[in-house]
C-alpha positions in Angstrom: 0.0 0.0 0.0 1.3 3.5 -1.0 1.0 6.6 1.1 -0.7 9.4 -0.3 0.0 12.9 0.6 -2.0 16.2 0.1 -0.8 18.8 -2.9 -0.7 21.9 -2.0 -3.6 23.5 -4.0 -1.3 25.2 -6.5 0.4 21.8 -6.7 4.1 23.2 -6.1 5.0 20.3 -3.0 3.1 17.9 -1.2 3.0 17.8 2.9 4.9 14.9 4.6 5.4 14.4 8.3 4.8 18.4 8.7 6.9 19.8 6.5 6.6 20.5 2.6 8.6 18.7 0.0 8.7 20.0 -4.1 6.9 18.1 -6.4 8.2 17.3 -10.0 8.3 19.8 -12.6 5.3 19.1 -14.2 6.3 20.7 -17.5 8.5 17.4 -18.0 7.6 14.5 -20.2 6.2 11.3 -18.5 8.9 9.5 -20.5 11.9 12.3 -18.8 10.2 11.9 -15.6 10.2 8.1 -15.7 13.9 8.0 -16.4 14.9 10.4 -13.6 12.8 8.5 -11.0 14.7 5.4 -12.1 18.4 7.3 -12.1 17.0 8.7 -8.9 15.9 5.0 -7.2 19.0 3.6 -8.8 21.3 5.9 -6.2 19.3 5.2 -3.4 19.9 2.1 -3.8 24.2 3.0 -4.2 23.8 4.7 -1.1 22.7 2.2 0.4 25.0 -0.6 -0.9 27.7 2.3 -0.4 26.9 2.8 3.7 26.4 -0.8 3.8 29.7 -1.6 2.5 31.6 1.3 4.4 32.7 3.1 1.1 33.0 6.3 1.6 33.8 7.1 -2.1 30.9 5.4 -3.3 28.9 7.1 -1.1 29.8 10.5 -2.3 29.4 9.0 -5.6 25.8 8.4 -5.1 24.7 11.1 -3.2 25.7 13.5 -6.1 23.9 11.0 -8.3 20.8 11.4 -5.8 21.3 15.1 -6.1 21.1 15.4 -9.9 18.3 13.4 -10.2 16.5 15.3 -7.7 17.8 18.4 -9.8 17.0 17.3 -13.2 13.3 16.0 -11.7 12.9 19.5 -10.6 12.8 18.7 -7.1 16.1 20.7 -5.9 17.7 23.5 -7.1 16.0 26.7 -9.1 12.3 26.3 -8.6 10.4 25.5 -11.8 7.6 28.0 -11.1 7.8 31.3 -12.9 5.8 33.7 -10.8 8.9 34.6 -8.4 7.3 32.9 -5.6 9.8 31.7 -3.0 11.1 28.2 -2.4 9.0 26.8 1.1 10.5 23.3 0.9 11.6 21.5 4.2 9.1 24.2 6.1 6.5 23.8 8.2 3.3 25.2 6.5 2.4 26.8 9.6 5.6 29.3 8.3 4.9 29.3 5.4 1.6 31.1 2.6 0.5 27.3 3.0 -0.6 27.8 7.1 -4.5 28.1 6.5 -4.5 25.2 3.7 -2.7 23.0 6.4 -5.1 24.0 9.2 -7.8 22.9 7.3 -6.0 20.0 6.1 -5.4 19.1 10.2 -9.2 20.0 10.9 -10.1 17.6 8.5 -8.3 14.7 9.9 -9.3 15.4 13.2 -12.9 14.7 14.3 -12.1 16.1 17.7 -11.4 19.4 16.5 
């Protein structure tokens, strides 16, 4: 079973244990996409093999290899919005233009509210 978690409503990151992550440009092309996903499972799985095999080489190896795909997906670096809005990833929402989307978000879940 997968987790889902809420878009924001302008779809620019998703909320995950209270904080906001970027979502994948969606300008790219579901066959670009699919490719960086796999580059970008491929080195989590070298970091992995590289912490599990104490290679400390390998490991730097794959984390820039993590960090490109996460680039090239969209998902780090320049934002891939074109309004000038500000980055918010890795913030709480309650910091962030997201707080009252959150709130209702939390509100929501909770009957006892």
């Amino acid at each position: 079973m997968s987790i889902v978690y809420p878009d924001t409503p302008d779809g620019r990151y998703f909320l995950a244990k209270g904080r906001l992550w970027r979502r994948s440009d969606p300008r790219l092309s579901d066959e670009a996409h699919a490719a960086h996903v796999k580059a970008l499972m491929d080195a989590r799985r070298a970091v992995k093999a590289a912490k599990a095999a104490g290679d400390e080489d390998a490991l730097k190896r794959a984390r820039r290899a993590v960090d490109a795909a996460k680039r090239h997906l969209g998902e780090r670096g320049p934002v891939w919005w074109t309004d000038g809005a500000p980055d918010y990833t890795r913030r709480a929402p309650a910091n962030t233009p997201y707080a009252a989307w959150a709130e209702r978000l939390t509100a929501a879940s909770d009957p006892n509210r």
